[in-house]
FIZALUM-479681 format. One record per residue: residue in one letter; chain; y, x, z of N, C-alpha, C in turn. Coordinates in steps of 0.05 Angstrom, whole numbers, always signed. Example, Ala and Ser with C-alpha at 12.3 -4.5 7.8 and 13.67 -1.06 7.14 Angstrom:
<recs>
+---+---+--------+--------+--------+--------+--------+--------+--------+--------+--------+
! r ! c !   n_py !   n_px !   n_pz !  ca_py !  ca_px !  ca_pz !   c_py !   c_px !   c_pz !
+---+---+--------+--------+--------+--------+--------+--------+--------+--------+--------+
! A ! A !   -114 !   +264 !   +156 !    -90 !   +246 !   +156 !    -66 !   +264 !   +156 !
! S ! A !    -45 !   +257 !   +142 !    -21 !   +273 !   +143 !     +1 !   +258 !   +157 !
+---+---+--------+--------+--------+--------+--------+--------+--------+--------+--------+
</recs>
This chain:
<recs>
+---+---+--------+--------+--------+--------+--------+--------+--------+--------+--------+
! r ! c !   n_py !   n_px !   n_pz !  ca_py !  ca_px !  ca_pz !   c_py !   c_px !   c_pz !
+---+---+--------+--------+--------+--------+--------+--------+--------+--------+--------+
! X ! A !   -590 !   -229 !   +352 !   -563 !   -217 !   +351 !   -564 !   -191 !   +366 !
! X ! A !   -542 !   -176 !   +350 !   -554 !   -146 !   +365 !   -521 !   -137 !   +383 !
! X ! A !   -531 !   -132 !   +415 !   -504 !   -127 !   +426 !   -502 !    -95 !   +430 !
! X ! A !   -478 !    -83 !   +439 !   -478 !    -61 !   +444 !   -451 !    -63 !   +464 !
! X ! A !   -466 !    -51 !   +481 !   -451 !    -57 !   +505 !   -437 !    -72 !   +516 !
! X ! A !   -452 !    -98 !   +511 !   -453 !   -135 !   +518 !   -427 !   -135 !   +498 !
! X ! A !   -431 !   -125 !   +465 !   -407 !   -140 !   +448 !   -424 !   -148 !   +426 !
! X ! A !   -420 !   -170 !   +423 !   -433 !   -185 !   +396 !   -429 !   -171 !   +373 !
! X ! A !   -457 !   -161 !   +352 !   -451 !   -141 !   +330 !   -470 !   -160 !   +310 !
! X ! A !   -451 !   -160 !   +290 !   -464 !   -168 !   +263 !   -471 !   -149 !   +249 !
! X ! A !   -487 !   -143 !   +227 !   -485 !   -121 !   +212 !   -487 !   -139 !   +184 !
! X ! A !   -477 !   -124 !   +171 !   -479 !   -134 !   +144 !   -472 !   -108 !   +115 !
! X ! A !   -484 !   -103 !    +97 !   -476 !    -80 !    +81 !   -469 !    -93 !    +51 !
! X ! A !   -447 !    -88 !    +41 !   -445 !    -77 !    +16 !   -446 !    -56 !     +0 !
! X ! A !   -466 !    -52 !    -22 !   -473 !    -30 !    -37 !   -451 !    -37 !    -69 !
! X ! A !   -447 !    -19 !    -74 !   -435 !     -7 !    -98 !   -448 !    -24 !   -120 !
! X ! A !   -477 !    -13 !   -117 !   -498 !    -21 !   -137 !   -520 !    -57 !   -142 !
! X ! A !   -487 !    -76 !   -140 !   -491 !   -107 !   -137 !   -513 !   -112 !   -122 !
! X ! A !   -520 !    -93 !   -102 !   -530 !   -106 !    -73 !   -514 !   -123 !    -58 !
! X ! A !   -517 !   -137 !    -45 !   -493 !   -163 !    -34 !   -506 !   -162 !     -4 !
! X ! A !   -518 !   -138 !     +8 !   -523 !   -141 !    +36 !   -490 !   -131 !    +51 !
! X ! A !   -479 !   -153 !    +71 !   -454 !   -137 !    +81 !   -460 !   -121 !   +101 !
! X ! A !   -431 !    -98 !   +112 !   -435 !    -95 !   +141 !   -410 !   -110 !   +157 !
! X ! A !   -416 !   -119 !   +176 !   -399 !   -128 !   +188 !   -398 !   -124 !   +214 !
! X ! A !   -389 !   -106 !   +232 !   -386 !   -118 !   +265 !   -365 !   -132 !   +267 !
! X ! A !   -382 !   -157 !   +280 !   -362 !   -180 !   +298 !   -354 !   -176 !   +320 !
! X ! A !   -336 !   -173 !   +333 !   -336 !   -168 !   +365 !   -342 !   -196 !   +372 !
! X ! A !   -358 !   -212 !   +386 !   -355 !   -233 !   +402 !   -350 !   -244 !   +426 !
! X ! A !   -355 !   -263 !   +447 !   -341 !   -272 !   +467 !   -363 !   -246 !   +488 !
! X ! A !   -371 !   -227 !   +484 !   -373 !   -206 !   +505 !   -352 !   -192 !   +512 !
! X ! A !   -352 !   -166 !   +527 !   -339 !   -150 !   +539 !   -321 !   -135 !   +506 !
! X ! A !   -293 !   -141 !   +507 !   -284 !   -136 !   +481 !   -272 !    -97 !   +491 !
! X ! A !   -272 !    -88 !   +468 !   -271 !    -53 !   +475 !   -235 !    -52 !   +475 !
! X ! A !   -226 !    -38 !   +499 !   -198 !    -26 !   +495 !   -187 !     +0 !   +488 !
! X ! A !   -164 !     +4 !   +472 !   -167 !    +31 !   +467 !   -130 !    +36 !   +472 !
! X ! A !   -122 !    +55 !   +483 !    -94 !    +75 !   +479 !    -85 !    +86 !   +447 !
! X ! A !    -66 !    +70 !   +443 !    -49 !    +79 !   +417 !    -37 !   +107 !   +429 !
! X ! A !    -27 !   +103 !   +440 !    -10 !   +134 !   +466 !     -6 !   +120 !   +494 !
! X ! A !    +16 !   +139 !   +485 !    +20 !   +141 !   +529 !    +34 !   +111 !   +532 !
! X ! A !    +50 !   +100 !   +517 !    +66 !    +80 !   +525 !    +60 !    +45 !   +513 !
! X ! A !    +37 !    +47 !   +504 !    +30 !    +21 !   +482 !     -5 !    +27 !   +486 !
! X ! A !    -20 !     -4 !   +487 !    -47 !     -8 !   +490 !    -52 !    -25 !   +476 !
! X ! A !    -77 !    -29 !   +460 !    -82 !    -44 !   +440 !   -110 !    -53 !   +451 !
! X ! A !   -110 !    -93 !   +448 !   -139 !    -95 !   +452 !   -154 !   -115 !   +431 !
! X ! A !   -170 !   -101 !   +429 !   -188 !   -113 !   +400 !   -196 !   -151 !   +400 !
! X ! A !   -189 !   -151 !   +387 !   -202 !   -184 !   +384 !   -218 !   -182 !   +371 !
! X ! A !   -212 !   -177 !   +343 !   -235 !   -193 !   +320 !   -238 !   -168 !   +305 !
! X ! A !   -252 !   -156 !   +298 !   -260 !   -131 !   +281 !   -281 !   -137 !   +261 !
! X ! A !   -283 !   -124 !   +231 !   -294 !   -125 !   +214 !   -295 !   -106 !   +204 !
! X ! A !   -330 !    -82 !   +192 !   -326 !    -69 !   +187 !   -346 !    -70 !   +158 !
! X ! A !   -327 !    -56 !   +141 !   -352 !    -63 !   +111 !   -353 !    -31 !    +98 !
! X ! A !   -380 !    -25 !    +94 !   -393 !     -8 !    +77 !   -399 !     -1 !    +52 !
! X ! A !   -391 !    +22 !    +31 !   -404 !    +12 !     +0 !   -411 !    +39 !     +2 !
! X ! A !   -423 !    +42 !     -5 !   -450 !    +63 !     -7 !   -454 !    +70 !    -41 !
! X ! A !   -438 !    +95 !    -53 !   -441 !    +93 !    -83 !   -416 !    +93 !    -98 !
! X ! A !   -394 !    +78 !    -83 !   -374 !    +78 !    -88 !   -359 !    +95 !   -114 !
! X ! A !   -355 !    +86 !   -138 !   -352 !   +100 !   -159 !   -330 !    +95 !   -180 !
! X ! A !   -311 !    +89 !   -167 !   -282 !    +74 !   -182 !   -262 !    +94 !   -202 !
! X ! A !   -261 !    +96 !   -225 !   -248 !   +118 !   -235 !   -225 !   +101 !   -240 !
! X ! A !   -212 !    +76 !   -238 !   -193 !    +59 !   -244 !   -158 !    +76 !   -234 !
! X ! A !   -147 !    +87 !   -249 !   -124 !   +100 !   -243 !    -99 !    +78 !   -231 !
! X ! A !   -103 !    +58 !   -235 !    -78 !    +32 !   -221 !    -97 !     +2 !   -221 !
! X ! A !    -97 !    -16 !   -203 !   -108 !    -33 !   -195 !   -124 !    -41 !   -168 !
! X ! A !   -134 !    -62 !   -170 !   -150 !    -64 !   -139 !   -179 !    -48 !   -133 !
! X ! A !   -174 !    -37 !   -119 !   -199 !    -27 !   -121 !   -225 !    -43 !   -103 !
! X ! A !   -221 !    -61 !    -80 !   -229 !    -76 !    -72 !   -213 !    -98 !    -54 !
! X ! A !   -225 !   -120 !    -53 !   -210 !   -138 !    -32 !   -225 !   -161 !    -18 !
! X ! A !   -231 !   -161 !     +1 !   -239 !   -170 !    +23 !   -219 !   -189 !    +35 !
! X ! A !   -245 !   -206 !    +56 !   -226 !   -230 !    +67 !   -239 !   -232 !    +93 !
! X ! A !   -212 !   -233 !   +110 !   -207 !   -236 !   +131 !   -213 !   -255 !   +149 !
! X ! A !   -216 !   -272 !   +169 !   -210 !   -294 !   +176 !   -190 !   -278 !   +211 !
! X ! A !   -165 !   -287 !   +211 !   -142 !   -276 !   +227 !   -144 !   -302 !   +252 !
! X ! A !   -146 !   -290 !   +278 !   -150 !   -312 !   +301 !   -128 !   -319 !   +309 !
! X ! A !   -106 !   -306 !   +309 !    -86 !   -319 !   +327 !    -57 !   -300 !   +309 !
! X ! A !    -42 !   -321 !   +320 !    -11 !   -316 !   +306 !     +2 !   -297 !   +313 !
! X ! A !     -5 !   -279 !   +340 !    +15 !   -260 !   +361 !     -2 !   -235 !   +347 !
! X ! A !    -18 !   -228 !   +338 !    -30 !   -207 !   +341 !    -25 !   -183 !   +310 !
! X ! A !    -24 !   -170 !   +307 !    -29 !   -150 !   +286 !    -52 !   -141 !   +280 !
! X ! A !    -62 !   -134 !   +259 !    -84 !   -129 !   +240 !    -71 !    -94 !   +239 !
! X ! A !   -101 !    -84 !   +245 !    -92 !    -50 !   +238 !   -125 !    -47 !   +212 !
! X ! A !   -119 !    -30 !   +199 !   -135 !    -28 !   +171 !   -141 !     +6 !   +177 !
! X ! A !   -165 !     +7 !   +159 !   -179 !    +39 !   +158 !   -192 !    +38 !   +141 !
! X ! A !   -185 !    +56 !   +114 !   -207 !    +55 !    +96 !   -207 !    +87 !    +97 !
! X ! A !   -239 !    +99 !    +99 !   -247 !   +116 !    +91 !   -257 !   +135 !    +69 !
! X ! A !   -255 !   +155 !    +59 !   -281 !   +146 !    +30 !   -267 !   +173 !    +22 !
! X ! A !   -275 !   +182 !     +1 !   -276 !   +202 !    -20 !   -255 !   +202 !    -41 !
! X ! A !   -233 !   +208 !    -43 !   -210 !   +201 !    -66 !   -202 !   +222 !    -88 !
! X ! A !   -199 !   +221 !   -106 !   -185 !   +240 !   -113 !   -165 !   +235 !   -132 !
! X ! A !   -148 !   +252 !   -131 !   -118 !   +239 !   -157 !   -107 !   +261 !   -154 !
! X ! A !    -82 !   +273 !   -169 !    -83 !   +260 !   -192 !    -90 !   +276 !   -214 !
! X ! A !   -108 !   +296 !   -219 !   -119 !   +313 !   -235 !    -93 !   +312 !   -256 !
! X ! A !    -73 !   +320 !   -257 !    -57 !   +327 !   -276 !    -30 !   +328 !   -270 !
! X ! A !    -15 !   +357 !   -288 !     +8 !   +369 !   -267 !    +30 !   +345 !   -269 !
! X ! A !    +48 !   +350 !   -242 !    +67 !   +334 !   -239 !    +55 !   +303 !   -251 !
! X ! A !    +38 !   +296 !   -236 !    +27 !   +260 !   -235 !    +15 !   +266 !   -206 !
! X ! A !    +16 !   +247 !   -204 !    +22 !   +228 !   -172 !     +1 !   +204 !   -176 !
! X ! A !     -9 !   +198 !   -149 !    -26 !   +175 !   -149 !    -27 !   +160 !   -118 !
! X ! A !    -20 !   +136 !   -117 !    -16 !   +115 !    -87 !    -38 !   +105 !    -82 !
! X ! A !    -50 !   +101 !    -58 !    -70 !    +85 !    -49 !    -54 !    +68 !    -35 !
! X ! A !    -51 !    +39 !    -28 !    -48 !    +26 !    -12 !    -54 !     +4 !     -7 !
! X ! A !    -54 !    -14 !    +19 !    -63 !    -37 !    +19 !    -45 !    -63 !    +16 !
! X ! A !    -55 !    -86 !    +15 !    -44 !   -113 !     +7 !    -53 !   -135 !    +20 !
! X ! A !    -35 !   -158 !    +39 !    -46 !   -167 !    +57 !    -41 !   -199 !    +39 !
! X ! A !    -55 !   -214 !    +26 !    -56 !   -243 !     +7 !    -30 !   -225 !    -12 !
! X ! A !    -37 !   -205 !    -18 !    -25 !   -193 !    -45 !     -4 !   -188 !    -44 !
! X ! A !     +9 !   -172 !    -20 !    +31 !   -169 !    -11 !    +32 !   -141 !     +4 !
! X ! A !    +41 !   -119 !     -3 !    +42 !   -101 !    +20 !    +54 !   -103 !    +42 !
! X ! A !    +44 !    -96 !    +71 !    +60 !   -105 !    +88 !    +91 !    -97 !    +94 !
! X ! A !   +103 !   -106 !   +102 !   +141 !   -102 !   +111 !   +144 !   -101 !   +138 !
! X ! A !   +120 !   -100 !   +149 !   +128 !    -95 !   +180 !   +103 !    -82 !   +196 !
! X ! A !   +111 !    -54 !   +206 !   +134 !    -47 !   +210 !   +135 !    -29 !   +177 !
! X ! A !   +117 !    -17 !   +163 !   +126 !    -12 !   +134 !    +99 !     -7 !   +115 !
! X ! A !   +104 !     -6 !    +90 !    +76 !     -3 !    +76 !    +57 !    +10 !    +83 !
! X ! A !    +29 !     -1 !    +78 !    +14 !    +19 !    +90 !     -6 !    +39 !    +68 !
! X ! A !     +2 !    +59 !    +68 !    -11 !    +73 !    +40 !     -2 !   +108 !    +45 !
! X ! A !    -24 !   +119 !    +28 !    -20 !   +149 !    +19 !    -14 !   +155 !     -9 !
! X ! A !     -4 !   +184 !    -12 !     +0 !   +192 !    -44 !    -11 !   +219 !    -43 !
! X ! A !    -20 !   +222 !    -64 !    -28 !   +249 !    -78 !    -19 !   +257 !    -97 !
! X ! A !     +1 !   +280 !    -97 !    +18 !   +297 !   -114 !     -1 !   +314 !   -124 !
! X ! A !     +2 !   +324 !   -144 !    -12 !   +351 !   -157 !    +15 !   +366 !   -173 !
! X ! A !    +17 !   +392 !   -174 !    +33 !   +408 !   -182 !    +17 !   +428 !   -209 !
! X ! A !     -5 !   +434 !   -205 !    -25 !   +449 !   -214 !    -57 !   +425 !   -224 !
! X ! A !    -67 !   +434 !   -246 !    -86 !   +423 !   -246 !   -112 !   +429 !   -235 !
! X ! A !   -123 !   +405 !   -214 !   -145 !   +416 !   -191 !   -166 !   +392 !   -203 !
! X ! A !   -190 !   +399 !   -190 !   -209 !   +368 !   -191 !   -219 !   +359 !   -165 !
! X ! A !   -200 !   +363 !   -137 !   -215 !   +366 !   -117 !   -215 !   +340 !   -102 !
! X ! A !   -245 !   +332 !    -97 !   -252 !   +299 !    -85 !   -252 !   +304 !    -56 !
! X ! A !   -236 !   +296 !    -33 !   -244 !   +308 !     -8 !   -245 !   +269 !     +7 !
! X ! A !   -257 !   +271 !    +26 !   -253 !   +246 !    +42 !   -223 !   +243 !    +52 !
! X ! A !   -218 !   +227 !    +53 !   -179 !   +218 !    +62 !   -198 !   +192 !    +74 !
! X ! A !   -168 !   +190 !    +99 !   -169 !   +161 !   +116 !   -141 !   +153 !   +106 !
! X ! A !   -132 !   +134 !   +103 !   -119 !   +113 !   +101 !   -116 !    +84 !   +129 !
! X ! A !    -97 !    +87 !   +141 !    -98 !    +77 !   +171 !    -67 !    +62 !   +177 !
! X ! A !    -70 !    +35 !   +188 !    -44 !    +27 !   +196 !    -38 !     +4 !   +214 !
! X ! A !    -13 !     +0 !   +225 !    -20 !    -34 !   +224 !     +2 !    -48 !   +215 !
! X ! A !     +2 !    -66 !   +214 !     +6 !    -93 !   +196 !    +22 !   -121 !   +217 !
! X ! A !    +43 !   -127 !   +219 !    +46 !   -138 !   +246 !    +63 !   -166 !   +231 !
! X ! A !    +66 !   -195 !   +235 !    +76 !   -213 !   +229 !    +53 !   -231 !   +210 !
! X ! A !    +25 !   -235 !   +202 !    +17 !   -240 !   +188 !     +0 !   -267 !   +208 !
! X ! A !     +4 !   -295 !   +191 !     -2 !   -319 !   +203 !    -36 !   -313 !   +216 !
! X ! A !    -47 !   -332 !   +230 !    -72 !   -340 !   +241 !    -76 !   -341 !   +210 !
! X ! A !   -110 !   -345 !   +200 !   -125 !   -354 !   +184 !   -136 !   -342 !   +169 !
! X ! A !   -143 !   -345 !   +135 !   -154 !   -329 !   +122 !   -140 !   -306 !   +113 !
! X ! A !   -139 !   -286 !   +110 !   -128 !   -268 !    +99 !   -138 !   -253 !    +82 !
! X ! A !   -132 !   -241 !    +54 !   -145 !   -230 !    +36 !   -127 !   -203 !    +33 !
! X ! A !   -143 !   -180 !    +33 !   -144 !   -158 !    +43 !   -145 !   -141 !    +17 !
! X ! A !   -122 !   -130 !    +15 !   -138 !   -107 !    -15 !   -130 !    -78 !    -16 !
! X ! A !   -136 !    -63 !    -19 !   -133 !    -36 !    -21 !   -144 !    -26 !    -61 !
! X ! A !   -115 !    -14 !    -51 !   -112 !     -5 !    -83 !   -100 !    +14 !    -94 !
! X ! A !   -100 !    +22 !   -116 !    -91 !    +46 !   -127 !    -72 !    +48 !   -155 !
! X ! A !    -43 !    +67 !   -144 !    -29 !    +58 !   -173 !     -4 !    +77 !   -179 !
! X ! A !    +18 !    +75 !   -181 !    +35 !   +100 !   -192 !    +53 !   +110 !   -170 !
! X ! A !    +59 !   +131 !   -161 !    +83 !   +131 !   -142 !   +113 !   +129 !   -146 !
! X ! A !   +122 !   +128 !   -144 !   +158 !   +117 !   -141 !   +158 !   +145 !   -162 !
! X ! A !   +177 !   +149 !   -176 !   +190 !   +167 !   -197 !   +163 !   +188 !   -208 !
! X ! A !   +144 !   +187 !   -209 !   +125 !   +202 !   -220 !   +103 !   +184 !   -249 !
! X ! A !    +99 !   +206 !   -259 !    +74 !   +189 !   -280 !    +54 !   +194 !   -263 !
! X ! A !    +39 !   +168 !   -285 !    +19 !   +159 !   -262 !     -7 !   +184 !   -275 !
! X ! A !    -25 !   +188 !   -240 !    -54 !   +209 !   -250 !    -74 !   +190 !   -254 !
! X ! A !    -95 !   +217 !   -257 !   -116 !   +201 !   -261 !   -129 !   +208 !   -233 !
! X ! A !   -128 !   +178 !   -223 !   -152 !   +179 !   -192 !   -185 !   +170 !   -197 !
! X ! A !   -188 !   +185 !   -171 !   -218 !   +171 !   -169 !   -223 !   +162 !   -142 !
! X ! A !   -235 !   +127 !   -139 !   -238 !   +130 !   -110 !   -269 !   +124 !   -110 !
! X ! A !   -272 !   +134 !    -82 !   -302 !   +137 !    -78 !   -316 !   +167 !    -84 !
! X ! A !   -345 !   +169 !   -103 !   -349 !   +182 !   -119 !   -377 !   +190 !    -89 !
! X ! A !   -400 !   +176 !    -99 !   -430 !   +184 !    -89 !   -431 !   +171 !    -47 !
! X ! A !   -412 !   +185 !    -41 !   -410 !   +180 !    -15 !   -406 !   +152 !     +3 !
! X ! A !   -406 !   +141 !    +30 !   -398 !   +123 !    +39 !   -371 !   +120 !    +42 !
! X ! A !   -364 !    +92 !    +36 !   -337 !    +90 !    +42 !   -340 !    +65 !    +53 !
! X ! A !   -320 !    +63 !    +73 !   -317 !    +46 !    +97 !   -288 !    +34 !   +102 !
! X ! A !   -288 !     +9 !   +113 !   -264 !     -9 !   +110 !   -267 !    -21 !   +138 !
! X ! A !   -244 !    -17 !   +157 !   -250 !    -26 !   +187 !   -224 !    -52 !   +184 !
! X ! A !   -228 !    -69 !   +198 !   -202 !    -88 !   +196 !   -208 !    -92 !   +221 !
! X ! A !   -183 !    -99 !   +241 !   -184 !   -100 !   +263 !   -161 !   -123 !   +277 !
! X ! A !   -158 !   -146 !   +293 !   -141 !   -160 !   +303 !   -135 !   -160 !   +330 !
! X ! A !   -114 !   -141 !   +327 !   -111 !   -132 !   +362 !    -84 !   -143 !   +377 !
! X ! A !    -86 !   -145 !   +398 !    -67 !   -159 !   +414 !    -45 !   -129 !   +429 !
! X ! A !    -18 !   -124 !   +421 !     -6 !   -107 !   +434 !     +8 !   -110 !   +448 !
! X ! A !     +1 !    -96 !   +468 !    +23 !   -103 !   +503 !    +31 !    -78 !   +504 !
! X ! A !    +60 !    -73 !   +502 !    +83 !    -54 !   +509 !    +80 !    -42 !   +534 !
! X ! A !    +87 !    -17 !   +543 !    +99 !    -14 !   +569 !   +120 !     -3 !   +566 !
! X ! A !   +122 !     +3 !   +588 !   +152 !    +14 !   +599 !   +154 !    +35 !   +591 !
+---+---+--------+--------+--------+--------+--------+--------+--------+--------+--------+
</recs>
């Protein structure tokens, strides 16, 4: 087992190209990492999972683009999500294109969905890396199935997206415990 800075790390990779090696860091019962949301709220990591696809090549304009599963430790805590990667949408004027995630096929409602849009006015073809980042708060202990996806925005036709496209793209899931201050 490989630690890094006495925290239990799994690795595991998924490739694009039906390789089935995952990545995964586990945080385990070591020294767990803390981090500052801001000045008035602290978040501390429980359970983290991070997955890799290498290749990533989705031209699917609405649907899942992947979905992953969770296992969620405890009832009090929120799940914060990060997908990284290469996107592009919506190559065509006035179309619009949503990325967002789905927690057992549900966007979250608290505190509100978690997702981006890409408007186009003009027609462009430009693929840049975007993050996609949130959290997710009310969701039981247990398995949880995780999806990030792509599809039309509220009053627009739908574009044509692309997610991925040659580069790494990365999916962090995280179960953190938040203590308020004053």
């Amino acid at each position: 087992m490989l630690t890094i800075n006495g925290i239990a790390v799994v690795l595991v990779v998924l490739f694009a190209f039906g390789d089935t090696q995952t990545v995964n860091f586990i945080y385990g019962k070591g020294k767990v990492p803390q981090f500052n949301l801001n000045n008035d709220q602290s978040a501390t990591a429980k359970n983290r999972v991070v997955y890799f696809w290498r290749g990533m090549n989705d031209d699917r304009d609405s649907g899942n683009i992947k979905t992953v599963a969770f296992n969620k430790t405890f009832d009090n805590t929120a799940l914060t999500v990060s997908w990284t990667g290469n996107l592009r949408g919506p190559l065509g004027i006035s179309k619009c294109n949503r990325w967002y995630f789905t927690f057992k096929g549900k966007e979250c409602a608290n505190p509100f969905p978690i997702d981006t849009q890409m408007h186009e006015s003009v027609r462009n073809n430009l693929f840049g890396s975007r993050t996609v980042r949130g959290f997710c708060f009310g969701i039981p202990k247990g398995s949880v199935s995780i999806g990030f996806n792509v599809g039309k925005c509220p009053g627009h036709a739908l574009g044509n997206a692309y997610t991925g496209w040659i580069t790494t793209t990365t999916l962090v899931i995280t179960e953190v415990d938040i203590a308020k201050g004053n």
